[in-house]
N, C-alpha and C positions, 0 to 999 in steps of 0.2 A: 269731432272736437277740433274746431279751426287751431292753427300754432303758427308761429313765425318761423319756427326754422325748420333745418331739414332733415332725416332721419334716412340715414345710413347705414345699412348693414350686411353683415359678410356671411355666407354660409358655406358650405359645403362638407364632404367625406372624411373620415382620419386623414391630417398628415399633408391637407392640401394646401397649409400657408396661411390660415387666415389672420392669427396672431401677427405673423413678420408684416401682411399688408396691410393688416389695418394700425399696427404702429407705425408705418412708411407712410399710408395718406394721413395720417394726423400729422406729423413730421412736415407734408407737404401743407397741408392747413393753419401748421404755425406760422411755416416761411411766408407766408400770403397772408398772413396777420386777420385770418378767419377765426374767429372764437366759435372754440367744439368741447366737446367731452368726449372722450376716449370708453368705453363701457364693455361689457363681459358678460353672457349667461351661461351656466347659471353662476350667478351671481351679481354683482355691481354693489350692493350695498354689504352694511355687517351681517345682518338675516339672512341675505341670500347667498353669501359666503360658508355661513355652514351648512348651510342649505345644499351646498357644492361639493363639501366635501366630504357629505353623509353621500349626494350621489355619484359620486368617482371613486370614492374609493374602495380600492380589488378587494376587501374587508367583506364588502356587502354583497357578495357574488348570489346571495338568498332572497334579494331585493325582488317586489313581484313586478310584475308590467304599469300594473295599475296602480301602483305605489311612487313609483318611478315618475306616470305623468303627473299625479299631485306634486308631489314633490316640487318639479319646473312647473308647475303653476305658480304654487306658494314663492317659489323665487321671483318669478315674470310679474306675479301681483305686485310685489313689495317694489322691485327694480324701477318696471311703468309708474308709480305712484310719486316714489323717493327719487328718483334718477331722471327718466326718459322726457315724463311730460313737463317739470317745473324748467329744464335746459331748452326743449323744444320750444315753451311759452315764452323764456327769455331771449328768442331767435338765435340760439347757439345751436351748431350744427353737432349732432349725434351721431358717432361711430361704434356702433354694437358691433362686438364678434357672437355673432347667433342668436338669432331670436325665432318666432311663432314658425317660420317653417321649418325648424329644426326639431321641433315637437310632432309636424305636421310628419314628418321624412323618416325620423327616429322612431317616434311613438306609433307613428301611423305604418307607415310601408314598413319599416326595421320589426316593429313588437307584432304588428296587425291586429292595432287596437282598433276602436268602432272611432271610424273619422267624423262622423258627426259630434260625438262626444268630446273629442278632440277642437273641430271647427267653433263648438261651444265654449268651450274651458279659457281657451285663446281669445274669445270675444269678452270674455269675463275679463280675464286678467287685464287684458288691454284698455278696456272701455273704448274699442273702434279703433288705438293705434294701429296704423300699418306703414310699415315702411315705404318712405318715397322712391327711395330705389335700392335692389340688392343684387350684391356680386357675390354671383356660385362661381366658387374655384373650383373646378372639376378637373381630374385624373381619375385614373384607375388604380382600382381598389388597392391591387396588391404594392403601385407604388406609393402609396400612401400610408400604405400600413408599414412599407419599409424603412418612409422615411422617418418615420416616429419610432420605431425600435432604433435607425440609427444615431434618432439621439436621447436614447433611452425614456423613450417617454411611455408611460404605461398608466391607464386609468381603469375602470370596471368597462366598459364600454368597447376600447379598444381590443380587453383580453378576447370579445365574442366574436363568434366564425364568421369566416370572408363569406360564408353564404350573407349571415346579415346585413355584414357592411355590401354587401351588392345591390341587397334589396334598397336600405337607403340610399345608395347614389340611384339607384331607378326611379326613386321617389324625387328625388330632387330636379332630375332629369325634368319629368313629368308636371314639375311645379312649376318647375323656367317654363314648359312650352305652353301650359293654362296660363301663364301671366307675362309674358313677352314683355310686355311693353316695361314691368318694373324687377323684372328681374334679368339680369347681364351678363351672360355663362361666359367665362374667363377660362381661356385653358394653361392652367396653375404647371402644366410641367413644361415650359419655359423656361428661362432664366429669371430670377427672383428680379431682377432690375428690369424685363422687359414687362413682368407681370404690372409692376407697379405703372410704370408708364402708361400701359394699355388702361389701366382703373382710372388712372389720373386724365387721360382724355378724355374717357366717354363719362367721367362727373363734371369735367369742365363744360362740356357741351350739354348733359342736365342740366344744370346749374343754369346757364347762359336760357333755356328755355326756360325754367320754372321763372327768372329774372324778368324776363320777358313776359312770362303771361303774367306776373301779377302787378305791370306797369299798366 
């Protein structure tokens, strides 16, 4: 599905920053008088906001595997449909915090659901969206999970064992190295200002090629 603009988005582990940078490069897309949309999974729209907080919260610890990835379908369908594609069409640039490899990482490497089922579900919801480029924050586990108790932050997700959360940063690992060329491993335990600056070059220098090839 051809689009004019470009699609952005941040993955990674508990705890690794993606909220503070992906509100920092929209910040840097205002001051440069770029028109974007800031966006959220699960969630972005009204649907997929309860949709979010039937799945986070510690309430629903009974939640099944396979319940779970409906669920971030039902949201990713509605979001791609209401959100992603009609900004993309208007050549506004999209800033998602988490999208399809985070289903792929969570659901897949974290639950060890059947990836195919998985590679399916994300091809539905999408209708072929894929991000033109994505930044994994990556750290380890334990400081990520630290950073989020230290600022009390607690969802269904976060309560389950650092076995899990290992297995998805292994997943994520694994996705950056099958897709190189559009996914951009950031090492997220730096300084939150050095983080930003390193995102903010290597988009500037996407940008400047996508620029280029579509002259």
């Amino acid at each position: 599905m051809p689009y004019e603009g470009i699609f952005i988005t941040f993955e990674g582990i508990e705890g690794t920053g993606k909220s503070t940078q992906t509100d920092l490069l929209c910040e840097h897309l205002f001051k440069e008088g770029i028109g974007h949309v800031r966006t959220v999974e699960p969630g972005g729209t009204p649907i997929g906001d309860e949709i979010r907080q039937i799945l986070l919260s510690v309430d629903n610890k009974a939640m099944s595997a396979r319940t779970e990835l409906l669920l971030y379908a039902a949201s990713r369908a509605q979001h791609v449909d209401e959100v992603i594609v009609p900004a993309l069409r208007s050549g506004k640039v999209v800033v998602c915090d988490r999208f399809t490899d985070s289903t792929v990482a969570y659901q897949g490497y974290g639950r060890g659901l059947d990836m195919e089922l998985i590679h399916k579900l994300n091809d539905i919801c999408t209708g072929g969206i894929k991000p033109d480029i994505t930044f994994l924050l990556d750290t380890e586990v334990e400081a990520g999970l630290s950073r989020n108790r230290t600022a009390n932050k607690v969802d269904r997700l976060e309560l389950e064992a650092e076995e899990f959360h290992q297995k998805v940063r292994k997943g994520y690992i694994e996705i950056s190295e099958k897709e190189s060329d559009r996914v951009r491993v950031i090492d997220s335990g730096q300084e939150i200002e050095k983080v930003s600056e390193e995102i903010i070059k290597v988009l500037t220098e996407f940008m400047k090629g996508a620029t280029g090839a579509s002259e």
